[in-house]
N, C-alpha and C positions, 0 to 999 in steps of 0.2 A: 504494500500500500504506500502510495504518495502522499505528504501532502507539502501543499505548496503554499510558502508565506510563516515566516517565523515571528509574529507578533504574539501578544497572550493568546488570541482565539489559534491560529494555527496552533502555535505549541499544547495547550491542552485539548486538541486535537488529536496529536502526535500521542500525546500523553495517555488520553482516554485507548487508542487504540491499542498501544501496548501494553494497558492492564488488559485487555482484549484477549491476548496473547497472540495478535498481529506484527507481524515481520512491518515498520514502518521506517520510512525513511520523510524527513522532513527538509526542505528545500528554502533558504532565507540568503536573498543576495546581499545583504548587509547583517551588520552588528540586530541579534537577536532583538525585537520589542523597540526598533530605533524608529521606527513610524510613525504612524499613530496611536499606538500603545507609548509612545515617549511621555516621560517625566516623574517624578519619585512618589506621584501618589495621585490615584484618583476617584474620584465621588461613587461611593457606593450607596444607595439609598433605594426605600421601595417604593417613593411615592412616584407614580406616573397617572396620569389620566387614563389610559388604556387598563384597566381592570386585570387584565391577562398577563400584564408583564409587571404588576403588582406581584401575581404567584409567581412570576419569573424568578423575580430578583427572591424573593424568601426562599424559594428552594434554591436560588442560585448561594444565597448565604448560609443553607447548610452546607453548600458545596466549598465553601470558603474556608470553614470550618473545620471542615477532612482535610482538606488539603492543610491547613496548619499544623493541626492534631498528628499528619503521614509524615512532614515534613519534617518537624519541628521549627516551625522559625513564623512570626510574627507576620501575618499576611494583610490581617485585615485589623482595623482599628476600631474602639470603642467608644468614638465621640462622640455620635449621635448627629441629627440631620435635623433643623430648622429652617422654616419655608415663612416667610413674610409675605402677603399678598394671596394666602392660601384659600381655597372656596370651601363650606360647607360638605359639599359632596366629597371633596376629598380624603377628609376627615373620616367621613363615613367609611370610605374606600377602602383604606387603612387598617380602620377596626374591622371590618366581614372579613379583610384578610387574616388576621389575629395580630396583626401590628400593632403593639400595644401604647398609638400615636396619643396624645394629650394637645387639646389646646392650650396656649401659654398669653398671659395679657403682658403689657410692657415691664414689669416687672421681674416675670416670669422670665422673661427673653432673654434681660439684661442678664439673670444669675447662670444661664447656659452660655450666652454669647456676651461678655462684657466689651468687647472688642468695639461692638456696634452700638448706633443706636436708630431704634424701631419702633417703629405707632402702628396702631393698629388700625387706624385712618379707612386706610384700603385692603381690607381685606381682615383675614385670621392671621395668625402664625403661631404652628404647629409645630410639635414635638415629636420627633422618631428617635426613643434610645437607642435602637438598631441598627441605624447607620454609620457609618464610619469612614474616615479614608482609606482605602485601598492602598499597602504599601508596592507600588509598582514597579518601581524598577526591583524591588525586592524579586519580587513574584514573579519576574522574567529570570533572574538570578533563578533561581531554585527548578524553574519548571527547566531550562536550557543546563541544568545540572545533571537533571533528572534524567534527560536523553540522551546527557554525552554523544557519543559517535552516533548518533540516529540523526542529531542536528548535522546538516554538511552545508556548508557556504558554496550556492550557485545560485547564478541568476537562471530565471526560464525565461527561455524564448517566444517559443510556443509549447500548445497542448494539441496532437489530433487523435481523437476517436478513432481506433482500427478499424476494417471493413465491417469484421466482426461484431462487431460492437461490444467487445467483451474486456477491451484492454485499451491503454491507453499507451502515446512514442510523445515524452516529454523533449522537446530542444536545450537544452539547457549550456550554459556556459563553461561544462565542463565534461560536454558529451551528450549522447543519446540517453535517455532512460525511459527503461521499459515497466508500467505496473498495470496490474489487476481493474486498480479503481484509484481515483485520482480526487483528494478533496483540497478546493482553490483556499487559500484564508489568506488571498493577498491584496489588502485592504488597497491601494489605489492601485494597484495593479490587475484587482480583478478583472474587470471588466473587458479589458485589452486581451486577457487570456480564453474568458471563455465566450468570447464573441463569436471567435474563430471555431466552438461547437456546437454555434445556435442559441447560445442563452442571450438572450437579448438584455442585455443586463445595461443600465446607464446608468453613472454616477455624477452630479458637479460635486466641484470641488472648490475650499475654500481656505485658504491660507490663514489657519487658529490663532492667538495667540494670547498665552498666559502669562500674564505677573505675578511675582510674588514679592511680598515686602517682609519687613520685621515686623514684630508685634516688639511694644515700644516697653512692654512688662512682661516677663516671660510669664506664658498661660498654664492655669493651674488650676483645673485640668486642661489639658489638650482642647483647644477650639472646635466647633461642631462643623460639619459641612455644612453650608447655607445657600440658601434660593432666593432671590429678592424674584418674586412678580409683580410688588405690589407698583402704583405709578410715581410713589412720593420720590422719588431720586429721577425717574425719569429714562429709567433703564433695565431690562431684565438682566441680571448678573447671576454668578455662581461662586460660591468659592468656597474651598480646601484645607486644611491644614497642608503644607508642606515641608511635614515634621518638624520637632525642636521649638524655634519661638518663629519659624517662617510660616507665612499664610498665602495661598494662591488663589488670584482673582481673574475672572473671566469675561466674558458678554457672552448671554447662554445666547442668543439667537445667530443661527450662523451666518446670517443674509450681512451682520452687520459687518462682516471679515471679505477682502479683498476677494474674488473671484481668479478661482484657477484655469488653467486651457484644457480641456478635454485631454484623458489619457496619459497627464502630466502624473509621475509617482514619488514628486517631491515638491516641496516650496519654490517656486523660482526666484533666482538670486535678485534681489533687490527690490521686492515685494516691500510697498510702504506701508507698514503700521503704524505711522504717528496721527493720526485720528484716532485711531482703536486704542491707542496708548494713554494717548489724553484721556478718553474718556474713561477707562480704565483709572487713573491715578486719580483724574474729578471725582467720582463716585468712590472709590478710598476716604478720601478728605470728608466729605459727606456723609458714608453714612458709619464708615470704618474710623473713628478718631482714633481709636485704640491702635493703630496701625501705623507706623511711619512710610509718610506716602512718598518717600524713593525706592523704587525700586531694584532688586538688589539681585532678584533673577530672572530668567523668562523661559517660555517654552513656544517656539514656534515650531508648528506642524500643519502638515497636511490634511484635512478634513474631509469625508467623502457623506454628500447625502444623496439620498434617491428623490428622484424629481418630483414623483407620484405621492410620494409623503415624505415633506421635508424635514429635516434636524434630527430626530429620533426615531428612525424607521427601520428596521430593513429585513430583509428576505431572504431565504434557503430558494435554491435553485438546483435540478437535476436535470440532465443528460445523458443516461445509459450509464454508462459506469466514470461519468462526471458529478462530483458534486459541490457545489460552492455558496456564500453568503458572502453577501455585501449590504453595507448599510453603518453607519458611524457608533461610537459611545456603547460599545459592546463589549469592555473590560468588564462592567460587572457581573457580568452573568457570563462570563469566562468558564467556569466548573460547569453547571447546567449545559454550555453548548457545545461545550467539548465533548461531552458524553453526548449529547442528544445528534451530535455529525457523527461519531466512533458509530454508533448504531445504525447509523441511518447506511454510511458507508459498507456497512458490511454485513447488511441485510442483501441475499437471495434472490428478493423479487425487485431488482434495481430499476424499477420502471422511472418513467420520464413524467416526474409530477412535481407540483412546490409541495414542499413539506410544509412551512410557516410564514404566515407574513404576521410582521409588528410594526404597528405605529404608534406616533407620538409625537408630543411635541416637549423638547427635555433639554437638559444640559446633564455634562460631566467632565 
């Protein structure tokens, strides 16, 4: 078995298949998790508006959990996830799942997030103790551990379907390779690959980028993950812990990030983000006091959404013994889809169907 793209979702891919006891071999032209899985830590949380990937992410966080527990080493964090501008129904959402989410008043916020400051103006804001940061670059560390020699550094060229339809003749940059069943997890790469076996698959793309600054008193406890939707600052934002006393800030919506060219599988050099910067360090100062608004790190990345449902979307796709997902913010439910591709790959009746589509409208 192939799979192709070394980020979290290929790797626990890779991963999933050889508890399988599948002969795999995984396929990443660059440095493991250096794509769109880049940077030390990200938003894992259950709240989405799509009801279904509410139960995603909870069973994806028992999956987070084993994989600590098998590993030993600190994966996922304990800081909990507040949402400013939150609705009613969400709330609700939350609880049917068994989230055991609490609404919080200005008070309430301040003692989880001192960092900020929040009115309840527009909206609720909501409490998930179950949320946490995502240690990332950890979690590549460990899972590219885990595979040793199964990870091998090439790029792919192309993928074609035999006559047969039973096998797949990879191009790759460092030869032919031949396998069974072939699964794609190469996030802006996808689409370029399995074009060429009928999946009609489109991504834009959008040049991300994250701040991070100091917290101006080291936090104690660890800072929560946060969602601003409400409209008092003037901007949908996200942000993180970035371990120790560092905090990562965002703009959840992707439209508002510079536009990439079709089929591009990187940032192009000289991409201006000083609009998205400013606005970024403005809403710091605003609504982040607790936060020294220099910035001190950043993360620029590649971002891929699907047309048909933007920012938080995306899709399983098959083609005979092809199988692939594309679609952005798919670190947290890393465990769940690793195992739910390992299955689907090496199930018998490999017929030509989607397995899943998800939507959403999100940040991470």
């Amino acid at each position: 078995m192939c799979v192709v793209g070394g980020g979290v979702i290929g790797l626990a891919v890779a991963a999933a298949l050889r508890d399988k006891g599948v002969e795999v071999t995984c396929l990443e032209h660059g440095a493991p998790g250096g794509g769109q899985s880049a940077g030390r830590t990200r938003q894992f949380r259950h709240l989405h508006r799509n009801p279904a990937l509410i139960e995603l992410a909870a069973r994806a966080r028992t999956g987070w959990l084993n994989w600590q527990e098998r590993f030993d080493r600190t994966l996922l964090g304990s800081e909990g996830a507040l949402r400013a501008g939150a609705e009613r129904f969400e709330l609700d959402a939350l609880r049917t799942a068994g989230v055991p989410a609490v609404e919080l008043d200005e008070q309430g916020a301040a003692e989880h997030f001192p960092i900020a400051r929040l009115s309840q103006r527009e909206g609720m804001i909501i409490w998930d103790p179950l949320a946490g940061a995502i240690r990332a670059a950890e979690t590549i560390s460990v899972l590219t551990e885990h595979l040793g020699e199964s990870l091998q550094r090439a790029e792919v060229h192309s993928i074609a379907i035999e006559p047969s339809g039973e096998s797949v003749t990879l191009q790759t940059s460092t030869g032919v390779h031949h396998s069974a069943r072939c699964v794609i997890c190469a996030g802006a790469g996808t689409d370029r690959l399995v074009r060429t076996v009928g999946l009609p698959v489109h991504q834009d793309r959008q040049a991300h980028l994250r701040l991070s600054f100091h917290a101006k008193v080291m936090p104690a406890p660890a800072l929560p993950c946060f969602s601003d939707r409400s409209s008092d600052a003037g901007e949908i934002v996200y942000g993180l812990s970035d371990l120790g006393d560092r905090y990562a800030v965002g703009l959840a919506a992707v439209t508002t990030y510079p536009a990439v060219e079709d089929l591009a599988l990187d940032v192009p050099h000289g991409v201006d983000h000083s609009a998205q910067c400013r606005r970024i360090v403005e809403y710091t100062k605003r609504v982040l006091p607790g936060l020294d608004p220099g910035p001190v790190d950043q993360v620029v990345r590649l971002t891929t959404t699907l047309p048909n449902h933007p920012e938080d979307g995306f899709d399983f796709y098959r083609a005979g013994p092809v199988l692939a997902i594309a679609g952005p913010n798919l670190f947290k439910f890393a465990p769940v889809i690793g195992e739910q591709m390992a299955e689907e790959a090496t199930r018998d009746d490999a017929s030509e169907r989607p397995m899943i589509r998800a939507t959403e409208t999100g940040e991470g």
